[in-house]
C-alpha positions as CSV (number, residue, x, y, z in Angstrom):
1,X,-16.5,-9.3,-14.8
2,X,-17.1,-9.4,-11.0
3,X,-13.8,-8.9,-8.7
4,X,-12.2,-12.0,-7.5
5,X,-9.6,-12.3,-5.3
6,X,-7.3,-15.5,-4.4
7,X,-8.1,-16.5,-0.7
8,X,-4.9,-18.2,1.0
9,X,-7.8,-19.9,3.1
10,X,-9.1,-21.8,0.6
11,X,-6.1,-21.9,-2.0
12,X,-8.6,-20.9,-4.7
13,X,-9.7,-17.3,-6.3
14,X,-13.0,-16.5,-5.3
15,X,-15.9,-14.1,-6.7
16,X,-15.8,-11.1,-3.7
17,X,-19.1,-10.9,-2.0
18,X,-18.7,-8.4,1.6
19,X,-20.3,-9.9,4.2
20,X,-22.4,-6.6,4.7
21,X,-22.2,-5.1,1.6
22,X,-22.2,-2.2,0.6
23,X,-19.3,-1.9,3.6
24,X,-16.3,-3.8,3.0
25,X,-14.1,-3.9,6.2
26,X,-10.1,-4.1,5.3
27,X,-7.1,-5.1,7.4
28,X,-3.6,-4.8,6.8
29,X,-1.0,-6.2,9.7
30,X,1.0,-3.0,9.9
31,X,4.8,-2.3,11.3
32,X,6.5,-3.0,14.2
33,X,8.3,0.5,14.7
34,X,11.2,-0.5,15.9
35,X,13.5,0.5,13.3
36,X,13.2,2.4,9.7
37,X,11.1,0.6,7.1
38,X,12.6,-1.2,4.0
39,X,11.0,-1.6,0.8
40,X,10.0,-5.1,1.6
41,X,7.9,-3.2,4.1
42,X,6.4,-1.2,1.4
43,X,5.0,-3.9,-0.9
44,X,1.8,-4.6,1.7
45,X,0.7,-1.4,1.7
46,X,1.3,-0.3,-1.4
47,X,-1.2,-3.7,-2.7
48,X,-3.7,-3.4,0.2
49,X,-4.0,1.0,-1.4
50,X,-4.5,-0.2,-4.7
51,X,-6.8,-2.8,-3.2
52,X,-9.2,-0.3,-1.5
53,X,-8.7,2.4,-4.2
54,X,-10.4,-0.6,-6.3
55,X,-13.1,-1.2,-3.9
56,X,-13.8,2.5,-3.0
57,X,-14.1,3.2,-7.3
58,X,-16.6,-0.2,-7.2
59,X,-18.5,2.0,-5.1
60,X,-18.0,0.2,-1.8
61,X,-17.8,2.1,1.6
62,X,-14.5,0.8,3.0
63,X,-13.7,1.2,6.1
64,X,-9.6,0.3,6.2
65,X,-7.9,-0.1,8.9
66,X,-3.6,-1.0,9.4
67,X,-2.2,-1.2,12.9
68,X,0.8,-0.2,14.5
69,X,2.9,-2.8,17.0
70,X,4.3,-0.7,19.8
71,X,5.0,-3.5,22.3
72,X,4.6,-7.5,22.1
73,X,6.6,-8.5,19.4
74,X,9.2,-10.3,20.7
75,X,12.2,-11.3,18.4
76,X,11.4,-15.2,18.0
77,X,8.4,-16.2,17.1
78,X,8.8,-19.2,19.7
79,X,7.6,-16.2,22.3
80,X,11.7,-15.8,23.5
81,X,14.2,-13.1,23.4
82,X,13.7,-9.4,24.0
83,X,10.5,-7.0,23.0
84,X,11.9,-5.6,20.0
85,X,10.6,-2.3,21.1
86,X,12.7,-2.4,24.1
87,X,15.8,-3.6,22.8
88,X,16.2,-0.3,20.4
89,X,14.7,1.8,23.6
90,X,17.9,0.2,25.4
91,X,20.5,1.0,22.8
92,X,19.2,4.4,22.0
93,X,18.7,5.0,25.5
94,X,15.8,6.7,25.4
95,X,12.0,5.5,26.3
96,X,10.0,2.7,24.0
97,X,7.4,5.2,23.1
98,X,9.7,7.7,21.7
99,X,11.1,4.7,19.9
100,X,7.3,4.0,18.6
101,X,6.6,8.0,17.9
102,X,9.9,8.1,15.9
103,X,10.0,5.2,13.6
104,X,5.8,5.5,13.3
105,X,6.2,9.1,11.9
106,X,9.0,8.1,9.5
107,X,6.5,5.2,8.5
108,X,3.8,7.6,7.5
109,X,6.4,9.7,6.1
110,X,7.4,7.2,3.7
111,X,3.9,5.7,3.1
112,X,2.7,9.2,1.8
113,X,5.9,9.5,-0.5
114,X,4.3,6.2,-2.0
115,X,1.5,7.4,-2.4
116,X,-0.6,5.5,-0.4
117,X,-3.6,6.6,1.4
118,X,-4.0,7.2,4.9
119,X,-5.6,4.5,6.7
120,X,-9.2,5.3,7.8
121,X,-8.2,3.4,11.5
122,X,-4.1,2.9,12.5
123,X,-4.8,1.8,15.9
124,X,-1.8,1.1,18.4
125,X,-1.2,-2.2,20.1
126,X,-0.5,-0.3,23.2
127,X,-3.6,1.5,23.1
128,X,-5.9,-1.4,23.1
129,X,-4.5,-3.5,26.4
130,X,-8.4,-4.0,27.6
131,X,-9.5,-5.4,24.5
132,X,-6.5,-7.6,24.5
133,X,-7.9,-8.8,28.2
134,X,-10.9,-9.3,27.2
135,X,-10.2,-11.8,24.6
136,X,-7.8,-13.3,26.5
137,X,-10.2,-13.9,29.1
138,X,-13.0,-15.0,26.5
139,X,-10.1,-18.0,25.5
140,X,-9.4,-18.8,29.1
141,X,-12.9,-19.2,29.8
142,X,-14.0,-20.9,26.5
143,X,-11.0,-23.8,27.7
144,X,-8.3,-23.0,25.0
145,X,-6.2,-20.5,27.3
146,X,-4.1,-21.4,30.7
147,X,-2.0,-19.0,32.4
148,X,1.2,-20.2,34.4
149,X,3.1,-17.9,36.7
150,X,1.6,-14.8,35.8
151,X,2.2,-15.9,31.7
152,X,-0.8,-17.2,29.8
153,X,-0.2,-19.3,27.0
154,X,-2.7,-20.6,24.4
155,X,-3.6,-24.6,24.3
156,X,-2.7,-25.2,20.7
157,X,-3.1,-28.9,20.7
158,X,-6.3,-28.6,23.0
159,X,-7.8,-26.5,20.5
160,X,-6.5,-28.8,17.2
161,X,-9.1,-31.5,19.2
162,X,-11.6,-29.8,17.8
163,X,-10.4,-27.3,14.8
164,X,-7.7,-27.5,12.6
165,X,-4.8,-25.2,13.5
166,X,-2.7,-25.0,10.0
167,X,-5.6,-24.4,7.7
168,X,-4.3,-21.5,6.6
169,X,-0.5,-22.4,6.3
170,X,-1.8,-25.7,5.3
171,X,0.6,-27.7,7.9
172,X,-0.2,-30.2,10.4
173,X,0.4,-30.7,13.7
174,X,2.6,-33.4,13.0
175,X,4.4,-31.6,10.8
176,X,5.3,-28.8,13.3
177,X,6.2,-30.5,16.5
178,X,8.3,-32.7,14.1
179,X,10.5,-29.4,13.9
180,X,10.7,-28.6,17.6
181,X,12.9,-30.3,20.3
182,X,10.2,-31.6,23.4
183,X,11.4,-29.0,25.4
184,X,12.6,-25.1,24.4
185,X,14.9,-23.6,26.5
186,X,13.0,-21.2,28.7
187,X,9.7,-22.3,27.3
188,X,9.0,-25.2,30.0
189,X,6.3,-23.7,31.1
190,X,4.4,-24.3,28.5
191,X,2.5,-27.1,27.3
192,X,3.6,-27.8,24.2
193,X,6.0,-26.5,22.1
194,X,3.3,-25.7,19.6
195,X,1.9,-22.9,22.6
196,X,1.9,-19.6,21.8
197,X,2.0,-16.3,24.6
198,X,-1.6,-14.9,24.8
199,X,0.2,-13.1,27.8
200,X,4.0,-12.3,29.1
201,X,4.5,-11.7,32.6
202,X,7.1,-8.6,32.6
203,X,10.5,-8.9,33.8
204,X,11.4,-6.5,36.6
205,X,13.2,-4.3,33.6
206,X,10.8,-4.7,31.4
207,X,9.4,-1.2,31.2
208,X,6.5,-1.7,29.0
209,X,4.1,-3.1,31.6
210,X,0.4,-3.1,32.3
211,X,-1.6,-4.5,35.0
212,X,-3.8,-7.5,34.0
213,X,-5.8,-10.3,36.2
214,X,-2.7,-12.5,35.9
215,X,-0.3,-9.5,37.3
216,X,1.7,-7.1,35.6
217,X,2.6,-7.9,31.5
218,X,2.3,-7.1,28.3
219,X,0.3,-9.1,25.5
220,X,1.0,-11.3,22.8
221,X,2.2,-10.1,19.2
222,X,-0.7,-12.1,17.7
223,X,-3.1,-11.1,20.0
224,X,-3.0,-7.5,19.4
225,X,-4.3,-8.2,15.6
226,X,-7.4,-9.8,16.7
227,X,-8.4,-7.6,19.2
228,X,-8.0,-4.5,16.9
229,X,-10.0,-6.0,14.1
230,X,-12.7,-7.1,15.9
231,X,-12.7,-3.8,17.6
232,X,-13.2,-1.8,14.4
233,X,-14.1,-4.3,12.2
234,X,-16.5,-6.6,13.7
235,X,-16.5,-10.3,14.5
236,X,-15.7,-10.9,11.0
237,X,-14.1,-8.8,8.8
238,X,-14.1,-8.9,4.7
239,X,-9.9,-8.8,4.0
240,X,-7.1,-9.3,6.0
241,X,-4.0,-9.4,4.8
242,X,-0.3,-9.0,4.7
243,X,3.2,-10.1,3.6
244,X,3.6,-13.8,3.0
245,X,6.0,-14.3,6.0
246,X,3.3,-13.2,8.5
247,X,0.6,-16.3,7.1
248,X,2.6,-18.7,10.0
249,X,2.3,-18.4,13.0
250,X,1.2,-14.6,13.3
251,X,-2.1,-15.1,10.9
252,X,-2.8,-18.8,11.9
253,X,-2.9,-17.7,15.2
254,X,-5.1,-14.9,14.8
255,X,-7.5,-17.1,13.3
256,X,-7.2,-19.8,16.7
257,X,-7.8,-16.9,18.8
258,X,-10.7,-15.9,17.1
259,X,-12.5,-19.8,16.7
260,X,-11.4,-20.0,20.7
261,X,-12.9,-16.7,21.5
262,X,-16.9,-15.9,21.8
263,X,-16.3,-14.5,18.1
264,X,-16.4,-18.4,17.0
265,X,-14.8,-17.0,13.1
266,X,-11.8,-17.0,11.3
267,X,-11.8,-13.5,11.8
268,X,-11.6,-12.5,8.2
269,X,-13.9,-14.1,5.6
270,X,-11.0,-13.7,2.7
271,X,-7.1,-13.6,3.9
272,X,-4.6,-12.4,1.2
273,X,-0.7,-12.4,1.1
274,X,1.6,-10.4,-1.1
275,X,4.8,-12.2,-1.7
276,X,8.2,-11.0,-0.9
277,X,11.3,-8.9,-2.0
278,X,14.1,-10.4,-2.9
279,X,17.8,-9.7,-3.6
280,X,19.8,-11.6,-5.9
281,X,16.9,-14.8,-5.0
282,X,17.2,-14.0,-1.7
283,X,14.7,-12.5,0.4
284,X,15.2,-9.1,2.1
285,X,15.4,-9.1,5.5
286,X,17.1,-6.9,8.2
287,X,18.7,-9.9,10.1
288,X,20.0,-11.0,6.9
289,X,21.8,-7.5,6.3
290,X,20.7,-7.2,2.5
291,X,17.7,-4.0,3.2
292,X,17.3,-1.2,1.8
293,X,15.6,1.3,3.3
294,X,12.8,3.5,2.0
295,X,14.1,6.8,3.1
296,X,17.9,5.8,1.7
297,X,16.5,4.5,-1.4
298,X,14.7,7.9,-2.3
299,X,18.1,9.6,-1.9
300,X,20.3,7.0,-3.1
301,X,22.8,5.1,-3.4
302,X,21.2,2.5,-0.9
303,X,22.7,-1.3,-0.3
304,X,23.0,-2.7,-3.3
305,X,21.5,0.0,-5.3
306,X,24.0,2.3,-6.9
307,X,21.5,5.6,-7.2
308,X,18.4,7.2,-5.9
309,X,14.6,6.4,-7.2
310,X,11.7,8.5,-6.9
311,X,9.1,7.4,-4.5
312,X,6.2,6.9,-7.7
313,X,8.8,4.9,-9.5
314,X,9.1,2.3,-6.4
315,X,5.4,2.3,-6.7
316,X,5.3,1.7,-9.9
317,X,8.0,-1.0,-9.4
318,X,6.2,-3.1,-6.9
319,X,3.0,-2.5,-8.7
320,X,4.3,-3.9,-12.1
321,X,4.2,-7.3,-11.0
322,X,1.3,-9.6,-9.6
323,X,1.3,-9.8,-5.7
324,X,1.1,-12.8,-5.0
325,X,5.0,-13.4,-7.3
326,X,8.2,-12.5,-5.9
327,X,10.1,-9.4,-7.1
328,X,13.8,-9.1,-7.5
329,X,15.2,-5.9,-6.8
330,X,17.9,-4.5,-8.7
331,X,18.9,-1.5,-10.4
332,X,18.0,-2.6,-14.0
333,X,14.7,-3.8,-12.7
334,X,14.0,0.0,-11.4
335,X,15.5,1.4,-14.3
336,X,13.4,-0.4,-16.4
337,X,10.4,0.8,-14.0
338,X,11.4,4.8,-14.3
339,X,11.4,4.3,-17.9
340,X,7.6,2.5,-18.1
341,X,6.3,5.4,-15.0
342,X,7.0,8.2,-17.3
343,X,5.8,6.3,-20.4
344,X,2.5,6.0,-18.1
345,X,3.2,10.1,-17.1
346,X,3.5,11.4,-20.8
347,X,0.4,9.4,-21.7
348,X,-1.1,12.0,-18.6
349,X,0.4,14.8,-20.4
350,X,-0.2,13.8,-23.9
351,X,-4.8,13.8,-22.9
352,X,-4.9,17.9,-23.0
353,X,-3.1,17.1,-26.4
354,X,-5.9,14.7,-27.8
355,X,-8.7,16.7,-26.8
356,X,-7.6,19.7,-28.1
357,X,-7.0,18.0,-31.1
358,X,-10.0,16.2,-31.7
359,X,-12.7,18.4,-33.5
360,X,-15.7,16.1,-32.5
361,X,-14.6,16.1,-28.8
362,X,-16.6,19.2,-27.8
363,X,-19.9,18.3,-29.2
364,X,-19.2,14.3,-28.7
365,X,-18.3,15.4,-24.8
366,X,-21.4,17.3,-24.6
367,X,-23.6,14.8,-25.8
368,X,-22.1,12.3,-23.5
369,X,-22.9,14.9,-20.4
370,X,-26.7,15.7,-22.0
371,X,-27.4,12.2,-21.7
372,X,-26.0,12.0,-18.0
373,X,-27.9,15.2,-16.6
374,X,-31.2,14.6,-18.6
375,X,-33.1,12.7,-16.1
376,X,-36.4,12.9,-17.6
377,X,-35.1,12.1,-21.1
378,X,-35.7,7.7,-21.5
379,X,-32.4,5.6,-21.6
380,X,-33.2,4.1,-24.7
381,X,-33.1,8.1,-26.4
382,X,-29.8,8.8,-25.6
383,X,-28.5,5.4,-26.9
384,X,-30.2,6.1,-30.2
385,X,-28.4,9.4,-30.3
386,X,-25.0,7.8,-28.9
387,X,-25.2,5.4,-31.5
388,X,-25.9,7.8,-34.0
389,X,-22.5,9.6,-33.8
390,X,-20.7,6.4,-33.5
391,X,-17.3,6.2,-36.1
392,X,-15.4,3.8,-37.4
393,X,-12.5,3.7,-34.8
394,X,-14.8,3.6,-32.0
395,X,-15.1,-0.2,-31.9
396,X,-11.1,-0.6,-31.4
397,X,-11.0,2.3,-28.9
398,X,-13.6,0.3,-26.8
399,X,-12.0,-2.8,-27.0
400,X,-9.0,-1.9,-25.7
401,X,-10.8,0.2,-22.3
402,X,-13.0,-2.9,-21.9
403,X,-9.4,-4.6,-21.1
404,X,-8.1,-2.3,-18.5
405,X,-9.9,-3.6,-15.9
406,X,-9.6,-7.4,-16.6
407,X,-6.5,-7.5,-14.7
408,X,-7.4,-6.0,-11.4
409,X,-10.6,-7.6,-11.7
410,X,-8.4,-11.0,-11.6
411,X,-7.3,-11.1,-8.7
412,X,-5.7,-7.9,-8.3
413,X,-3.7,-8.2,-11.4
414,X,-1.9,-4.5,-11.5
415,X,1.0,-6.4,-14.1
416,X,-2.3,-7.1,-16.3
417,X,-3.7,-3.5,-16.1
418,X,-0.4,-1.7,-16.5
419,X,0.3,-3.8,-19.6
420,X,-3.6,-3.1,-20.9
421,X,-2.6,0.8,-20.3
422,X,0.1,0.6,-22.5
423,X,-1.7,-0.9,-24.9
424,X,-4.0,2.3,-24.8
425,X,-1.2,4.5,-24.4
426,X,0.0,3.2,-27.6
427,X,-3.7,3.6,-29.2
428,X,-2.8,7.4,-27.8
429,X,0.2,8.3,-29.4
430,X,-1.5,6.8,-33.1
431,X,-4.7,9.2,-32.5
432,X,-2.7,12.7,-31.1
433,X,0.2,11.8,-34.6
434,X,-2.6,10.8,-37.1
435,X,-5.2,13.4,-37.7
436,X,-7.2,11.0,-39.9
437,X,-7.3,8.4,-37.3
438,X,-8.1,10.6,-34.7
439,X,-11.3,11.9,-36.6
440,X,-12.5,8.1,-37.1
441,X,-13.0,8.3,-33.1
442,X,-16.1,9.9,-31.7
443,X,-16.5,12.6,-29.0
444,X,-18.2,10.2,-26.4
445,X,-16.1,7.7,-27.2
446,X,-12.6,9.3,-26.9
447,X,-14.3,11.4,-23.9
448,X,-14.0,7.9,-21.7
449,X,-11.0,6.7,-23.2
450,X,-9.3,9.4,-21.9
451,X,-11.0,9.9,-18.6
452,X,-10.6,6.2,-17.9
453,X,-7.4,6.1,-18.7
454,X,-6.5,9.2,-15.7
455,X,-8.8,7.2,-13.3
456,X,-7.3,4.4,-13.5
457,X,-3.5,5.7,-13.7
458,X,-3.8,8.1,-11.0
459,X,-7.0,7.4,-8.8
460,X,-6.8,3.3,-8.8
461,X,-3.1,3.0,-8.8
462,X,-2.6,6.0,-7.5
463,X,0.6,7.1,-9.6
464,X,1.1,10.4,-9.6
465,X,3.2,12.9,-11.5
466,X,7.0,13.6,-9.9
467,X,8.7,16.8,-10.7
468,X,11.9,15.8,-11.7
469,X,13.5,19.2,-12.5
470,X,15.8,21.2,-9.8
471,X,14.5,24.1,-9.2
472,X,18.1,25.7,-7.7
473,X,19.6,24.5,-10.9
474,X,16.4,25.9,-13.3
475,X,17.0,29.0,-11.2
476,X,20.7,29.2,-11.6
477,X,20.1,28.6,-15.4
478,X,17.6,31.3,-15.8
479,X,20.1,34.2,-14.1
480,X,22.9,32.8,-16.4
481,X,20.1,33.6,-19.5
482,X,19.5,37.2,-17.5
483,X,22.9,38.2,-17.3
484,X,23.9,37.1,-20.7
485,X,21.2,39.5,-21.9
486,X,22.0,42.3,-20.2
487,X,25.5,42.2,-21.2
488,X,24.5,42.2,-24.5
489,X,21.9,45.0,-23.7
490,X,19.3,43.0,-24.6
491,X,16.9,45.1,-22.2
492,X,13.6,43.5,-23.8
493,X,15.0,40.0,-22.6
494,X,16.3,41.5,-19.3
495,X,12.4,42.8,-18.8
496,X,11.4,39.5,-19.4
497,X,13.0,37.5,-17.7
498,X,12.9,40.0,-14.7
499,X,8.8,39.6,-15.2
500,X,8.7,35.9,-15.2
501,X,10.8,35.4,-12.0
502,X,8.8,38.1,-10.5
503,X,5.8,36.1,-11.1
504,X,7.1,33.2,-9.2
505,X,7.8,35.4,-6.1
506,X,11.2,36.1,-6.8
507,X,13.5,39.4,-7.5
508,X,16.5,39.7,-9.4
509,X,18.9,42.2,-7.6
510,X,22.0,43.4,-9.7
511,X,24.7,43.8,-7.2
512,X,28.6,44.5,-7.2
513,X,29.3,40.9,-7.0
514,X,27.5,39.6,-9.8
515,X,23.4,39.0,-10.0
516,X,21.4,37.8,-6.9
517,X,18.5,36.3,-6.1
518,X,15.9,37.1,-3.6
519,X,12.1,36.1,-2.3
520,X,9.4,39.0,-3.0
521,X,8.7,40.6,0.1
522,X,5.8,42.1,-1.1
């Protein structure tokens, strides 16, 4: 079954064919690091790593790329109010870029607890000001841009004369200025209300600044996405994505910008949008005070949250549901989530099991390498001597891997997947219990089942295995264990015990005050 994926553009699922295959070009609309991220900030990425996990196991050469804003994004939409990056440079009192540096490090931080990848490309907004010219200067020229005192704005219903701005969103012009007054206040310099900043002319304390052809300024929000993608991704890129809230304005004006530009696209041949987090039904938002943020979350308690949860059982929380729904964050629902993660973790645990177990893994495994390295043996050889080892549980077993990938290859469907991996967990647990069942499976056959099911758990959705044990307390334990012995002179336990630790770098030093521990120095 070929990958499809469900293109907001279009409102239907379509089959994914790259525009210069085999590269596949992905782009995720990253942070604004103004602040700590919350875990509605977490769902994007986490989708768009599974997403080129996928790709990258489909034996694509992705190239992905997720930006950071580090100036531009003001607080409305409606380009008015402060640079968002400024305002927490203000109240910290410190500069914007050690406001960026901060809250991008603590990003990354955070991102890598998830599990997610590194992006191949995290290009800064403020790094790319010439690009950002440049296409504003393409837009000016090609009529759809005008710049008024030292600002330039984008023509919106210039540009609607001859494309559609709203195809993605899917609202009309109409429908828009029907929800603005004629004039904004501080915006009469514009156009139309419907105008968006391609360019701000700075304040005099503005300190993010740069000189431009229109005087000193800083660019648009939605600018800074085009620019970067067609920078590293070409004139038209494979994926672009990000959280539902950013498909209007910030995406369907990427898209204008692009179809005003010399680029002439849509910028992206396939747009995709994960829905949002919500509390209570309620989506989760930082004006709206009901965040929680990553780093608070992993310790715990965190808003309305009464404890802490591990950084693969978030993952495995937002990864439990399909993308494109909503998911309601609560305590059950992460509860729930720990308890399917380490279902999906003992299934890990319980492979070494299965093929120690089975008898006819060796030779089965071996035949299934043979016919892999044997180059100059025909195709049609080794499935004669595949199928002449094949058993009577083998047909089940297959049925249920054939399943696995149904679900991500519809439409990224983790939900699907995860349930299809339970199903062969389940499969699992009867084969490792049930000697008699587990000798109806062949070698070969049992071979995949089992290294699919690790690929897909922990190279595709990239769950990995937490320790959950504290070591201080493990310690503390063991010395209890040690000095119970040696009071009861025990002296082959002491040894022991003294052994292990030793093993692991650490002495046991019997002092006046009791037993101590200490690092190896040697």
């Amino acid at each position: 079954m070929p990958l499809s994926l469900y293109n907001t553009l279009t409102r239907k699922k379509e089959e994914f064919q790259p525009v210069h295959a085999p590269q596949v070009g992905v782009y995720l609309c990253g942070p604004t690091v103004y602040s700590e991220a919350h875990l509605g900030n977490a769902r994007g990425p986490v989708v768009f790593d599974v997403l080129t996990r996928y790709l990258r196991h489909m034996g694509y050469q992705v190239r992905y790329v997720r930006n950071i804003t580090d100036v531009g994004h003001l607080e409305s939409d409606a380009d008015t109010g402060e640079d968002k990056m400024a305002k927490a440079a203000r109240a910290a009192r410190i500069e914007p870029m050690q406001v960026a540096q901060h809250f991008a490090n603590r990003y990354r931080q955070n991102m890598l607890a998830l599990g997610c990848l590194p992006p191949d490309i995290e290009p800064q907004a403020s790094g790319h000001i010439t690009e950002q010219i440049g296409l504003i200067e393409e837009i000016i020229a090609n009529g759809f841009g005008y710049e008024v005192n030292g600002s330039v704005y984008f023509d919106v219903p210039k540009y609607n004369e001859a494309h559609r701005y709203g195809k993605l969103s899917n609202r009309s012009i109409e429908d828009q200025l029907g929800g603005t007054r004629d004039t904004l206040a501080g915006q009469d310099e514009k156009r139309s209300p419907l105008d968006f900043a391609l360019w701000k002319k700075a304040a005099p304390e503005h300190i993010m600044r740069w000189p431009s052809p229109w005087g000193e300024g800083f660019p648009g929000w939605h600018l800074e996405c085009s620019a970067m993608s067609r920078k590293y991704l070409g004139d038209l890129s494979d994926i672009h994505g990000g959280g539902l809230d950013l498909m209007f304005p910030h995406h369907e004006c990427e898209i204008a910008q692009c179809q005003a530009s010399d680029t002439h696209t849509d910028e992206s041949r396939v747009w995709m949008h994960n829905n949002m987090i919500t509390v209570n039904g309620t989506k989760m938002s930082k004006s709206l005070g009901n965040f929680v943020l990553l780093g608070d979350m992993f310790k715990g308690p965190a808003g309305p949250l009464v404890q802490a949860y591990s950084p693969m059982v978030v993952r495995f929380f937002l990864l439990q549901a399909h993308y494109r729904s909503p998911v309601d964050v609560s305590d059950e629902a992460l509860q729930a989530a720990r308890k399917g993660y380490r279902k999906l973790m003992n299934g890990l645990r319980l492979l070494d099991k299965l093929v120690s177990g089975s008898s006819s893994f060796v030779s089965g495994s071996s035949l299934l390498v043979s016919g892999l390295t044997e180059n100059q043996q025909p195709e049609t050889s080794n499935q004669q001597r595949a199928n002449s080892n094949q058993k009577p549980g083998d047909a089940d077993l297959r049925k249920l891997l054939a399943d696995l990938f149904t679900g991500l290859d519809d439409d990224l469907n983790t939900a699907r997947s995860i349930a299809s991996l339970f199903n062969l967990l389940r499969k699992f647990n009867t084969l490792a219990t049930t000697p008699a069942a587990l000798a109806e499976v062949s070698g070969p056959v049992l071979a995949e089942a089992v290294a699919t099911y690790r690929t897909l758990v922990t190279d595709i959705l990239g769950l990995q295995d937490e320790p959950r044990a504290n070591a201080e307390q493990l310690l503390e334990l063991t010395l209890s264990f040690y000095s119970e012995a040696k009071a009861d002179k025990a002296y082959d336990k002491v040894d022991l015990i003294r052994a292990a630790l030793k093993g692991q770098g650490i002495v046991i030093k019997d002092t006046k005050a009791g037993v101590e521990w200490a690092y190896s120095e040697e």
